[in-house]
C-alpha positions in Angstrom: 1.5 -148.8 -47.0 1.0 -146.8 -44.1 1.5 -142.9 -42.8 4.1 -143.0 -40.0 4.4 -139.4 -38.2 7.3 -138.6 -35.8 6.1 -136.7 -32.8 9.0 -135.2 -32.7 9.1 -133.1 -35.7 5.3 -132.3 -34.9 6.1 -130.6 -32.1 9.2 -128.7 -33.7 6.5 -128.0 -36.5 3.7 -126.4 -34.3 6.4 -124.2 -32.4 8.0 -122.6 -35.8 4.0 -122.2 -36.6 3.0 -120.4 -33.2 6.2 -118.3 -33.3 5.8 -117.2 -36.8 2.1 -116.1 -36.3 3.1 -114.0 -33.0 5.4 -112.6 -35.2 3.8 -111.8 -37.9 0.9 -110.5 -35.6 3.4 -108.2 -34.1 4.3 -106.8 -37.3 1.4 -106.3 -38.7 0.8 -103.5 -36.3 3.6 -101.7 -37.1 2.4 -101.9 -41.0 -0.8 -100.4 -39.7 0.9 -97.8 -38.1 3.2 -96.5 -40.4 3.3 -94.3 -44.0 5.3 -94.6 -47.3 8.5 -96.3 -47.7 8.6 -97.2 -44.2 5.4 -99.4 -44.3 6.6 -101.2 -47.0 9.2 -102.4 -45.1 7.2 -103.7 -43.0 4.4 -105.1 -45.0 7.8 -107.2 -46.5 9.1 -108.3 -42.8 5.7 -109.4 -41.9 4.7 -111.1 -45.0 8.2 -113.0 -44.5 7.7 -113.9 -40.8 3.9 -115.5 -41.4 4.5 -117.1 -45.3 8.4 -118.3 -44.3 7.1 -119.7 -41.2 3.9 -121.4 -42.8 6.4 -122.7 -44.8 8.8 -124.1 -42.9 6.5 -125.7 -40.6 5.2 -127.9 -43.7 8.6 -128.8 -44.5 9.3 -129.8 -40.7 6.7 -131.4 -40.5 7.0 -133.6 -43.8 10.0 -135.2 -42.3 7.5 -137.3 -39.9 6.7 -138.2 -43.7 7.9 -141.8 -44.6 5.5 -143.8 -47.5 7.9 -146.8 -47.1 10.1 -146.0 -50.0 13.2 -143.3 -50.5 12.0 -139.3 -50.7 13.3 -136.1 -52.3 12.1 -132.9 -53.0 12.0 -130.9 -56.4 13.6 -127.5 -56.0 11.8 -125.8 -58.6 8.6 -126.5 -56.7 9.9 -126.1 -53.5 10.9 -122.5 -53.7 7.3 -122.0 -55.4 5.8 -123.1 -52.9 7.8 -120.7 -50.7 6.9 -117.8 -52.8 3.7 -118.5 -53.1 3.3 -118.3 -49.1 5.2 -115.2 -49.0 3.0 -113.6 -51.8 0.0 -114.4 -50.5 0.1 -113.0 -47.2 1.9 -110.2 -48.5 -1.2 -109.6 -50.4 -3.5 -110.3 -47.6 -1.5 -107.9 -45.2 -1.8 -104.9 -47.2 -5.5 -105.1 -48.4 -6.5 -105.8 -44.7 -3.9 -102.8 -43.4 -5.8 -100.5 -45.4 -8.9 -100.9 -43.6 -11.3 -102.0 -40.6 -14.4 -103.1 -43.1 -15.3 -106.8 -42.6 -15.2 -107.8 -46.1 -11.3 -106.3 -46.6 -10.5 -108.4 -44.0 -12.4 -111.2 -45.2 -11.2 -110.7 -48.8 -7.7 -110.6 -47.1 -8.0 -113.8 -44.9 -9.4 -115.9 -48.0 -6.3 -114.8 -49.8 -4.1 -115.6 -47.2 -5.8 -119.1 -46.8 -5.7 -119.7 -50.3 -2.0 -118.7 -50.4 -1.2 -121.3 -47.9 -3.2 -124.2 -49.3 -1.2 -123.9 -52.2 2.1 -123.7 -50.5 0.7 -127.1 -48.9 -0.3 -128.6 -51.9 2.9 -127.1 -54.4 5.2 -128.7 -51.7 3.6 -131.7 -51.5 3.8 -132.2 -55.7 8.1 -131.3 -55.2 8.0 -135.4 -53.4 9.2 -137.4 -55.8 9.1 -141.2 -54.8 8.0 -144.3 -56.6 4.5 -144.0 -54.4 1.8 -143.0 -56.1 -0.2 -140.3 -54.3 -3.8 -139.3 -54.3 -6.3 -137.0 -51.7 -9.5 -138.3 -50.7 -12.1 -135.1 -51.3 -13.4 -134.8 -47.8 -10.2 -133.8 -45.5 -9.1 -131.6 -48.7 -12.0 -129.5 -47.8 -11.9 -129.6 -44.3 -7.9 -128.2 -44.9 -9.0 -125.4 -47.4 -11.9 -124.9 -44.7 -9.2 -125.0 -41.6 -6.3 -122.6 -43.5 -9.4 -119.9 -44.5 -10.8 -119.6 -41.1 -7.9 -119.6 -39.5 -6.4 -116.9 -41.5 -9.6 -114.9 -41.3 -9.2 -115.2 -37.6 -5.5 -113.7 -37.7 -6.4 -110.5 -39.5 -9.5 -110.4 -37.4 -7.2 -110.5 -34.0 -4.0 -108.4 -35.7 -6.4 -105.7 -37.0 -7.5 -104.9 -33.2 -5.2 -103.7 -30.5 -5.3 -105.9 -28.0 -3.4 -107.1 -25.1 0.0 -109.3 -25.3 -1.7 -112.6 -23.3 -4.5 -111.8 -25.9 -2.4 -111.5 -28.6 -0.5 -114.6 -27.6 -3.4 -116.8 -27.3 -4.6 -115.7 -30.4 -1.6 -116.7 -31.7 -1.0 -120.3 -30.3 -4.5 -120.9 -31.5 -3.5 -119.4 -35.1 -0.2 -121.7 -34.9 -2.8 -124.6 -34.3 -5.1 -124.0 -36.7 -2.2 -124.1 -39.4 -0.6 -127.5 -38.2 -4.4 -128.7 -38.4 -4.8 -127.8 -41.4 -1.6 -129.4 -42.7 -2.4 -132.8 -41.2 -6.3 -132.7 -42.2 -4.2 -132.5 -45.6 -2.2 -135.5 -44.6 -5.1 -137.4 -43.5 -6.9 -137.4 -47.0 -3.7 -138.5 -48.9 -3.4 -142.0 -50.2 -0.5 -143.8 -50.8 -0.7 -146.4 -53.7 2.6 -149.0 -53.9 3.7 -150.5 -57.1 3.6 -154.2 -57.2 7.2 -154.8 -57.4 9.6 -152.3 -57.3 13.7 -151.5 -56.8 14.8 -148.9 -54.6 16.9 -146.7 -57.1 18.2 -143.5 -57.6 15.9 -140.0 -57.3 16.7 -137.1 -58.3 16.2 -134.0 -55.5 17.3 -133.0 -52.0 17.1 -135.0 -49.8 14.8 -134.5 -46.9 16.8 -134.1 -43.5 19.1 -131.4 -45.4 15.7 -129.7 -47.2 14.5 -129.4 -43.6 18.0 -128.7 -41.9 18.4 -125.7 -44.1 14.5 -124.9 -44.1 14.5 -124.4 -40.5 18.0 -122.7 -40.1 16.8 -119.6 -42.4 13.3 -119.6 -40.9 14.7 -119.5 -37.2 17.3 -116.7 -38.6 14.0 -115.1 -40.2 12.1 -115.1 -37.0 14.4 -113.6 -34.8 14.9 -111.2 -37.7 11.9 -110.3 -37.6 11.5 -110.2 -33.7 14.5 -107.5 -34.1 12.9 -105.3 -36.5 9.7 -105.5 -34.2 11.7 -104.7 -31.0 13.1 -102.0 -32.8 9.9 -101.0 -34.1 8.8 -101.0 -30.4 11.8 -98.8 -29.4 11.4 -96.1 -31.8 7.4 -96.0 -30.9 8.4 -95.3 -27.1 11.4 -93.2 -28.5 8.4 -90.9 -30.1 6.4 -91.1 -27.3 9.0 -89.4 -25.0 9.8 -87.2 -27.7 6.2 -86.1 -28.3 6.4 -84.9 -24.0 8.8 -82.9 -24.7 11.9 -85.1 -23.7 14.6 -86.4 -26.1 16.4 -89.6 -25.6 20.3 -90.0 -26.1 22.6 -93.5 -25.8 26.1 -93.2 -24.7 27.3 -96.8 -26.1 30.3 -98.3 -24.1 33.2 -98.5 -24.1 33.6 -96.8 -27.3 31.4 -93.7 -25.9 29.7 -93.6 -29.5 26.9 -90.5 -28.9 22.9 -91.7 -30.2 20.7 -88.7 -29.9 17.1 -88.5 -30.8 15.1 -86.8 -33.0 14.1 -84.1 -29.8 17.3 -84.1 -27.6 18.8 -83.1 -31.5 16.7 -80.1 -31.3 17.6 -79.2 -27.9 20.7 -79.2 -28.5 20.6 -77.6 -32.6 22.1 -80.6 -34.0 20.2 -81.1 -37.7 18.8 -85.0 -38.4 21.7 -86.9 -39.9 24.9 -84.4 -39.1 27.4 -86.4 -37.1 27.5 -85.7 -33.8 29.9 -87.0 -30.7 30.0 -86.8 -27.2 33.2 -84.4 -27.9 31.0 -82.2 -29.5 28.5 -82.1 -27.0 31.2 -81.0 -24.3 32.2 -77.8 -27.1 28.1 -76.9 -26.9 28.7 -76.3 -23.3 30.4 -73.3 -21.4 34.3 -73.6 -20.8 33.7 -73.2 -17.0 31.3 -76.6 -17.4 33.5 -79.0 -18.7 35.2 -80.2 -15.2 32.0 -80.9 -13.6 30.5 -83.1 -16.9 33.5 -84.8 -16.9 33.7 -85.5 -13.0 29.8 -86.4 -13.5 30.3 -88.6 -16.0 33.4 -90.3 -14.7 30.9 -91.1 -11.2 28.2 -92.4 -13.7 30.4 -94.4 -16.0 31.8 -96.3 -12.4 28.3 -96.5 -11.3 28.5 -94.4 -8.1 25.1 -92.5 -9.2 22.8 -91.7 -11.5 24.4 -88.9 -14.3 22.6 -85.9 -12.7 23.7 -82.5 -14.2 22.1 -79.1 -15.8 24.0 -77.1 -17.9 23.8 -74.0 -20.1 25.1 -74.1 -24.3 27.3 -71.6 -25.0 25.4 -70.4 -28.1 21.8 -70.1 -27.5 21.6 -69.9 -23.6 19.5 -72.6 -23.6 19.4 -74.8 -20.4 19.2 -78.5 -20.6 19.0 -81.2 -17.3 20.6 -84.6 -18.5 19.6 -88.0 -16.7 21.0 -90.7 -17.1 22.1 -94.4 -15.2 24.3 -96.7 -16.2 22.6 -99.9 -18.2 24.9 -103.4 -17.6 24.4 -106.9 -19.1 23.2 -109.9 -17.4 26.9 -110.7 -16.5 27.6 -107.2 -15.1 29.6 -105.6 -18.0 28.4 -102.0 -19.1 26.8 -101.4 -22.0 25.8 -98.3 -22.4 24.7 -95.0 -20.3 21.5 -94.0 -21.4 18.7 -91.0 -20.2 16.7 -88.0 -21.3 17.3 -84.6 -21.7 14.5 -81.7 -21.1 15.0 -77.8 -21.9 14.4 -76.4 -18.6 15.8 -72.8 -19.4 11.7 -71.4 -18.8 12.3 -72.8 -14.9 15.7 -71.1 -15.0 14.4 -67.7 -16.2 11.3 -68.2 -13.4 13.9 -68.7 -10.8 15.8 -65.7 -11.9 12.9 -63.8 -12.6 12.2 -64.7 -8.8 15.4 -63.9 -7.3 14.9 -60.3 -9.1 11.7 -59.8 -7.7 12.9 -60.9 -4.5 16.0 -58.1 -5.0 13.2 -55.6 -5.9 11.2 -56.2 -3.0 13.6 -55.7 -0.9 15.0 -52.8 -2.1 11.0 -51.6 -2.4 10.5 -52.5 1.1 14.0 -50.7 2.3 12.7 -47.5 0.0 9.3 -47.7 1.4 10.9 -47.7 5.0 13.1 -44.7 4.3 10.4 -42.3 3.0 8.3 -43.4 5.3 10.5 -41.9 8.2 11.4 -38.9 5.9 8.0 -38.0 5.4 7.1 -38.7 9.5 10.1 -36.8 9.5 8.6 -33.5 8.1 5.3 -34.1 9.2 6.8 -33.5 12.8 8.7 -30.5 11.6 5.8 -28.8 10.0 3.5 -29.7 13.3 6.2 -28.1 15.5 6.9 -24.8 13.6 3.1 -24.5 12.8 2.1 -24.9 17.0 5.0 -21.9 17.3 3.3 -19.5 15.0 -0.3 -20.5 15.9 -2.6 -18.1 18.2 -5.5 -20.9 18.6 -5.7 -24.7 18.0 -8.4 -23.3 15.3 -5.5 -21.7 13.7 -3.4 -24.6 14.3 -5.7 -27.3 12.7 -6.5 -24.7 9.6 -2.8 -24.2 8.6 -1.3 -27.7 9.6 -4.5 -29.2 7.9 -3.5 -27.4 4.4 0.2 -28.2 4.4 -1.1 -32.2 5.1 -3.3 -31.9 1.8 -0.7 -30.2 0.5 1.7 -33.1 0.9 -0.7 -35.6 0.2 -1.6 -34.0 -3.5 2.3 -34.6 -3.9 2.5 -38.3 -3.0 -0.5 -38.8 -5.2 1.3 -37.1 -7.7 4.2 -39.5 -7.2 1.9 -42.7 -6.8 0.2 -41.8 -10.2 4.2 -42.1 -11.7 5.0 -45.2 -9.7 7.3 -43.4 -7.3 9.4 -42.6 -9.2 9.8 -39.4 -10.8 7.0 -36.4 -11.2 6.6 -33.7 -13.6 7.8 -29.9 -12.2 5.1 -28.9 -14.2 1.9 -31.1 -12.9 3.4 -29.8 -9.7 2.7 -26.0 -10.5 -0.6 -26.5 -12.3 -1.4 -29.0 -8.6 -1.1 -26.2 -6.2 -3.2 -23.3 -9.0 -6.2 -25.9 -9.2 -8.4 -23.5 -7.0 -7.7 -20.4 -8.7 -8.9 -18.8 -12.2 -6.5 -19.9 -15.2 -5.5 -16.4 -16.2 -3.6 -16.4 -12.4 -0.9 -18.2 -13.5 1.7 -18.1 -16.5 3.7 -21.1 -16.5 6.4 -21.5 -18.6 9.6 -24.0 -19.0 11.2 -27.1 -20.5 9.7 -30.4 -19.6 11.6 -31.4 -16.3 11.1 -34.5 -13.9 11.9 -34.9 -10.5 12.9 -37.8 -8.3 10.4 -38.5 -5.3 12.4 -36.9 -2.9 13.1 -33.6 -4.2 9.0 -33.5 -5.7 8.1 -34.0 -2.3 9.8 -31.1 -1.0 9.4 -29.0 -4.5 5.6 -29.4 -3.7 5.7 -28.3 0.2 7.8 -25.0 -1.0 4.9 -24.5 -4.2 2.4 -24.8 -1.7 4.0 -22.1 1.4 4.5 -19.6 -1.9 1.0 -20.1 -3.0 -0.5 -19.8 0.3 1.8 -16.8 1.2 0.7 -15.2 -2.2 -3.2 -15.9 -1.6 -2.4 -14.2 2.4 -0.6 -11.3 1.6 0.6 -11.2 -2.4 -0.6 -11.4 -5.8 -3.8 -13.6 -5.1 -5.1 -12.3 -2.0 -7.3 -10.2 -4.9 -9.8 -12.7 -6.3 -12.2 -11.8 -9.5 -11.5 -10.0 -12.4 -8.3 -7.2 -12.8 -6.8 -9.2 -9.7 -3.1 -10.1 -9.4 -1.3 -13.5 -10.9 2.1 -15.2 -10.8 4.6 -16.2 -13.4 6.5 -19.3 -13.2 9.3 -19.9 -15.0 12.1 -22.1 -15.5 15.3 -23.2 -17.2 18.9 -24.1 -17.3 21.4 -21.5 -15.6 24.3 -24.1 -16.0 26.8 -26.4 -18.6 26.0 -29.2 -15.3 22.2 -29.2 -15.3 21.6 -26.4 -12.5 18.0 -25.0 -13.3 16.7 -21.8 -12.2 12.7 -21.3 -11.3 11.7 -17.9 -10.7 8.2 -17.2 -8.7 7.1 -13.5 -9.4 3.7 -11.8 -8.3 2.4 -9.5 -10.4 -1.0 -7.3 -9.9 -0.8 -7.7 -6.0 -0.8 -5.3 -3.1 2.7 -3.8 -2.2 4.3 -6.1 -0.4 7.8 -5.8 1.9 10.7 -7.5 3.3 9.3 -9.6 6.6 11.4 -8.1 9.8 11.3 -11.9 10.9 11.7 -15.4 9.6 8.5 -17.1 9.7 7.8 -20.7 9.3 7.2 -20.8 5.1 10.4 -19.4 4.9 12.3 -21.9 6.8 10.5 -24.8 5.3 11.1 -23.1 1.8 15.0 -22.5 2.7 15.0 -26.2 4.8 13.6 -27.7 1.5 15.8 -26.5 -1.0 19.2 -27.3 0.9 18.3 -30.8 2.2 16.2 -33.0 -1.0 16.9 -30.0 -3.5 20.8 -29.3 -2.9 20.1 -25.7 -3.8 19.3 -22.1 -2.9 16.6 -20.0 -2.0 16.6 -15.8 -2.5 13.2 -14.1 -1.8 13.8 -10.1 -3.6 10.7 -7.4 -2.3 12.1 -4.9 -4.8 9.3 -2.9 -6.5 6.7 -4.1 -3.6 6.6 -7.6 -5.2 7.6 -11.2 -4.4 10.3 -12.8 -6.6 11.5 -16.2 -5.3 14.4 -17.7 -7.2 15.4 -21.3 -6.3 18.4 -22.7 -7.9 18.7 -26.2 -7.9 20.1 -29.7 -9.7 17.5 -32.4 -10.9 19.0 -35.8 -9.9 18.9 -38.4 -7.2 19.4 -36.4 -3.6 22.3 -38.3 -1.3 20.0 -39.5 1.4 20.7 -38.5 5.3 
């Protein structure tokens, strides 16, 4: 008798063997990859791709298989032979998945080669023909040889990452190296004729519908498991974007059945599992909104333009850009509008944080302006009524010099407060730094003043002080000399306050028979920034100065 083998179901065989060990070598990296339940799963959809194809490649195979007289196959054995493929590189995928040591991956690959010897050798005791069958030694060997290196080989190349022209190569070779080993088997059997003998009946399946229904469920295995590794792949990149920062949402058409993932559910406070439509996503967004999504979406969904929009949730203030384009089939139908979404409410704050500053600055700048020509303003006014009461430009630079200083202390007063508001009272105790502490009683509330009306508080301080050193209370330095009280507080239900200057301890002092410069300024002071009044009272030879005025932003000229 001889071996006839069909080149045709060779071929078929050695494609079902390279596909299943691509497969399986695609899987196995997602075993590696993953924990718990989830790697289970896997370790089950690989050990099905490589042992179910390994299988169904002998069986293919085995219909170039034709010893001259009628064959069937034994169930019982088939399907063990099936299991026993499956359960081996079952085995062999988890003990080399747990590890990169050489001898797990050794230990794993001599499993896996042992495992598909015996499917071999199982399927080939389910024939059942009159034939006898024997194996010459040697190409038994070389097959055990041929299965075990070749499995080592596949864990070797599926526990490395690697490239997919690598991992394609490594798997045409791997597809190989299981059809050789098969027909090394082949090779050593023997085929022993009875004498005489009548083609009868055998019990079994026959061989075209074994191998009809062998490779329909392997095929529907493969691309099974070329699914679940394409899904695999799409939830890898799915956690990739997430782990930027970016979720990932499907808009399926034309049902417009919402997908959201794991970070675009964050974004929008959606919890893992709760149902969640695109009609819900419109009631997360502001009433005022809703027309543009829907006019943005209605572009999209016609393909006019990508699905460009940002919009604010009505519940957290969050701010969320959506992308999106519209995804078609080969044949131009749409299937589904897909994109990202990212929080950008941090750029939104910067951008109104900016537009505040901007405000700020401008309003700084327009303040800046306006005190700058109020304060040119007076320094002209206290130059020109100084010249008219000067006798020399000694005199001159002397008394214009001290009102200057005097101004300054109180717009370093003001820059110490930010421009804002200064203390009355760091006003007072500004303008008594050069005399002895027992020279002035101060007494009054805390009050602040706005920049304005310190300004010219600190001008009239300064022409009292400097009138009281000249001619009052301080003009007597040392011991026994005179001092002055200030004092203030509220006169008024509306916030009028009241500060009284009195010298005490001075020479005898009288009413001026003319208005001199200090007493304009003091009088100019407190009816422009002040809003108030001035009264200066000589009775009993003294100097008591009452202003009268409201704290509060002055109208400005």
């Amino acid at each position: 008798m001889h071996l006839h083998l069909v080149s045709a179901f060779g071929g078929l065989s050695v494609l079902v063997a390279v596909f299943s060990a691509w497969t399986a070598l695609d899987l196995f990296q997602q075993v590696r990859e993953r924990q718990g339940p989830a790697r289970l799963v896997w370790l089950a959809t690989a050990a099905l791709a490589m042992g179910g194809g390994v299988w169904a490649m002998h069986f293919i195979a085995m219909l170039g298989f034709d010893p001259g007289a009628p064959v069937r196959y034994d169930l019982t054995l088939t399907l063990a032979s099936f299991l026993l493929a499956i359960f081996g590189a079952a085995v062999a995928f988890l003990i080399a998945s747990r590890g990169h040591g050489m001898r797990r991956i050794v230990l794993a690959g001599v499993i896996m080669g042992i495992s598909i010897c015996a499917m071999h050798y199982v399927g080939m005791a389910a024939v059942q023909t009159v034939v006898s069958m024997s194996y010459r030694p040697g190409p038994v060997i070389l097959s055990v040889a041929i299965a075990l290196f070749a499995s080592i080989a596949a864990l070797l190349t599926a526990n490395r990452d690697r490239s997919p022209t690598w991992r394609l190569a490594a798997a045409i070779a791997l597809g190989l190296a299981v059809v050789g080993m098969h027909y090394s088997a082949m090779a050593g059997l023997t085929l022993s004729a009875p004498a005489s003998f009548t083609p009868g009946h055998t019990h079994g399946a026959p061989p075209l519908t074994l191998a009809i229904g062998i490779a329909a469920v392997t095929i529907v295995i493969l691309f099974l498991a070329l699914a679940a590794s394409m899904i695999g792949q799409r939830d890898k990149l799915i956690s990739i974007i997430d782990a930027g920062g970016v979720g990932y949402w499907e808009l399926s058409l034309p049902g417009q059945t919402l997908w959201l993932s794991g970070r675009a559910r964050k974004y929008l406070g959606v919890a893992r599992g709760q149902p969640f439509t695109a009609r819900d996503f419109g009631h997360r967004l502001k009433p005022e909104d809703l027309p543009r999504r829907a006019e943005t979406l209605a572009r999209a969904l016609k393909g006019d333009g990508e699905y460009v929009a940002e919009y604010q949730l009505r519940d957290s203030g969050r701010w969320l850009l959506v992308r999106g384009r519209l995804i078609r089939s080969r044949s131009g139908r749409a299937v589904k509008l897909a994109g990202v979404v990212t929080d950008v409410t941090d750029r939104r704050q910067a951008f109104a944080a900016l537009a505040t500053s901007e405000h700020r600055q401008r309003l700084l700048i327009n303040e800046l302006n306006h005190r700058v020509k109020n304060t040119l303003a007076t320094i002209q006014s206290i130059a020109t009524l100084t010249a008219r009461r000067s006798t020399s430009v000694e005199d001159f630079m002397r008394v214009f010099q001290a009102r200057l200083i005097a101004l300054s202390d109180t717009h370093n007063l003001l820059t110490a407060n930010g421009w804002e508001r200064a203390p009355l009272r760091d006003l007072v105790q500004q303008e008594f730094r050069p005399f002895a502490e027992d020279q002035l009683r101060m007494e009054g509330p805390d009050l602040t003043l706005e920049a304005e009306q310190a300004l010219s508080m600190g001008l009239i301080l300064h022409e009292l002080a400097t009138n009281a050193v000249k001619y009052g209370a301080l003009s007597n330095p040392g011991e026994g000399g005179g001092w002055v009280g200030v004092t203030w507080s509220d006169v008024d239900a509306d916030g009028t306050v009241a500060l009284d200057w009195i010298e005490t301890g001075g020479p005898v002092v009288t009413a001026p028979t003319r208005c001199g410069f200090g007493s304009r300024l003091i009088d100019t002071s407190v009816r422009g920034a002040l809003k108030g009044t001035a009264t200066m009272d000589y009775a009993e030879g003294r100097l008591h100065c009452r202003l009268t005025f409201r704290p509060g932003s002055p109208a400005r000229a």
